[in-house]
C-alpha positions as CSV (number, residue, x, y, z in Angstrom):
1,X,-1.1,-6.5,-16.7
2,X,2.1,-6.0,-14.2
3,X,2.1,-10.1,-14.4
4,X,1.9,-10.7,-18.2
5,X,4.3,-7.5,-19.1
6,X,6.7,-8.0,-16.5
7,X,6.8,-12.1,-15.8
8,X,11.2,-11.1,-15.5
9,X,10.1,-9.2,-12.1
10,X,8.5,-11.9,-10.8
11,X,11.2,-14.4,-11.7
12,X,14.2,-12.7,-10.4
13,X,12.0,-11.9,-7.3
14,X,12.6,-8.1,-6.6
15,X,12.0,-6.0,-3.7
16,X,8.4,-4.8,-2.9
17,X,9.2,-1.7,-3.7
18,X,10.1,-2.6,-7.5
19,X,6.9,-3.8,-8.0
20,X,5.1,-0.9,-6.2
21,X,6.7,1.2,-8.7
22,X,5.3,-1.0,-11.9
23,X,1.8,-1.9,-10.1
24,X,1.9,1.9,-9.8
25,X,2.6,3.0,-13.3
26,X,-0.5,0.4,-14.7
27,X,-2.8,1.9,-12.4
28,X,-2.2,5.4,-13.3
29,X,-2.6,4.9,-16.7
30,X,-6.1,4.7,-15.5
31,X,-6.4,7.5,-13.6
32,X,-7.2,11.1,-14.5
33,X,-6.4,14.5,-12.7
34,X,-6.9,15.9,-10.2
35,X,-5.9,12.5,-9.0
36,X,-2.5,11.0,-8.7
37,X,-1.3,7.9,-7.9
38,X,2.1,7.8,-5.3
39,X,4.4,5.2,-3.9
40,X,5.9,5.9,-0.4
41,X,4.0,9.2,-0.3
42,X,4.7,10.2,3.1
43,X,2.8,13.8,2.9
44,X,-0.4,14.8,4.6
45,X,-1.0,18.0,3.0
46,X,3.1,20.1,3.5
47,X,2.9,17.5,7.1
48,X,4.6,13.8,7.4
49,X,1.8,11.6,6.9
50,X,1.1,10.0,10.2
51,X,-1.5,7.7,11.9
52,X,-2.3,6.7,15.4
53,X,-0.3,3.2,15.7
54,X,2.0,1.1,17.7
55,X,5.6,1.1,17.0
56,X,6.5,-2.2,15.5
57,X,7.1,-4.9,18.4
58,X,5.7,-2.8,20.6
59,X,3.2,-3.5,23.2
60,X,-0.7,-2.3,22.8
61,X,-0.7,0.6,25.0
62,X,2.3,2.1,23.3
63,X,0.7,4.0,20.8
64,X,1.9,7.2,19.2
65,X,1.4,9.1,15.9
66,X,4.0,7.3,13.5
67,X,4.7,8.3,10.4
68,X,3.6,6.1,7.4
69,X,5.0,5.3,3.9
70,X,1.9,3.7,1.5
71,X,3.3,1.6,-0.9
72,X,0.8,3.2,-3.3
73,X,-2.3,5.7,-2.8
74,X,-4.9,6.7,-5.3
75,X,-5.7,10.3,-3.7
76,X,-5.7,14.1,-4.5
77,X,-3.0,15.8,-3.0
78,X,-3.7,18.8,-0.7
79,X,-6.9,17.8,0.2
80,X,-8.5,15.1,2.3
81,X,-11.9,15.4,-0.2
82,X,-10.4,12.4,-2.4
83,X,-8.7,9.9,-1.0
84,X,-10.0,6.4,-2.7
85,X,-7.1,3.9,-2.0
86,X,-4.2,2.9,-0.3
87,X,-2.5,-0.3,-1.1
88,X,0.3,-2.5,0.5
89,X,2.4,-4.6,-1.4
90,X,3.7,-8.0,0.5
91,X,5.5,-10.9,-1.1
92,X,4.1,-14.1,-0.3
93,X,4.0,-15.7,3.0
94,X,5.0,-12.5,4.7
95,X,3.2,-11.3,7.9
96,X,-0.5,-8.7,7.2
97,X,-0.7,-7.9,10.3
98,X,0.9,-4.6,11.1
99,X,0.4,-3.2,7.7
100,X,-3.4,-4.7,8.2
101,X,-4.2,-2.1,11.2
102,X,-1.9,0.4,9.2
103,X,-4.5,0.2,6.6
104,X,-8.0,0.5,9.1
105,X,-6.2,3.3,10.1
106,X,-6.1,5.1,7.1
107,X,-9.5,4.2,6.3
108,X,-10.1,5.3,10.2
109,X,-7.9,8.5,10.3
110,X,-7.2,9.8,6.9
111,X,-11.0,9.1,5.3
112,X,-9.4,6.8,2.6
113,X,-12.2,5.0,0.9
114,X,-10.5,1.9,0.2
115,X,-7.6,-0.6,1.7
116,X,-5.9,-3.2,0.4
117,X,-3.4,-6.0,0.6
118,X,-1.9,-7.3,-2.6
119,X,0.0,-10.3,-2.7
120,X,2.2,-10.8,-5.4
121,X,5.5,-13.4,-5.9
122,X,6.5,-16.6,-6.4
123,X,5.9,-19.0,-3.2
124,X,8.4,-21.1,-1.7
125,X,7.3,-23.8,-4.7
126,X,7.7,-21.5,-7.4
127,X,4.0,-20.8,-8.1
128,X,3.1,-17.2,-8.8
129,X,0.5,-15.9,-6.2
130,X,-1.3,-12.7,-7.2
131,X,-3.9,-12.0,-4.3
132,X,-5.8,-9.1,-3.2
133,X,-7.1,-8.7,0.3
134,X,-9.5,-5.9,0.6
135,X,-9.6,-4.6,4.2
136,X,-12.5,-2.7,4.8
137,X,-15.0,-2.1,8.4
């Protein structure tokens, strides 16, 4: 739906976060209470949301609780009994791989059910890509 109703998105190629925000909106039209549906929710319970993971550019064995923005989570708030998705949005050609073992670790750490990448832009040719990666153990 984000594609067909917003192609103008797309075409001007906005930040990630712009199209969080839409991806966002079509979802939770889907979605009932208690759940909600967040961008950048950085709250575990009244907490910063944080997970066990290496600084960016750091090495291995620097690992510390850092604290994470989702691009979007399907998830109750105030509770850990519902949480069913985290997503991260990446433009193509962009690097998975930090925001891959951000996403184990909220399946990992936080109980979250599901994980995914979605890739959504225009490539360097012009073609719209619209990808999902599901990462799940």
């Amino acid at each position: 739906m984000l594609v067909a109703n917003e192609p103008t998105l797309l075409d001007l190629d906005v930040s990630e976060r712009a199209l969080a925000h839409h991806l966002a909106s079509y979802i939770g039209a889907g979605i009932r209470r208690p759940l909600s549906v967040d961008c950048e929710y950085n709250r575990h319970f009244a907490d910063p949301k944080r997970l066990n993971l290496p600084r960016r550019n750091a090495l291995d064995r620097e690992v510390r609780a850092t604290t994470v923005f989702p691009d979007i989570i399907v998830h109750e708030r105030k509770t850990n009994d519902r949480n069913y998705l985290v997503l991260e949005l990446k433009k193509p050609g962009e690097s998975l791989d930090y925001d891959e073992r951000k996403l184990r670790a909220f399946r990992r750490e936080l109980g979250y059910l599901h994980t995914a990448h979605v890739i959504l832009g225009r490539n360097g040719e012009g073609e719209l890509v619209r990808e999902v990666r599901w990462v799940d153990d």
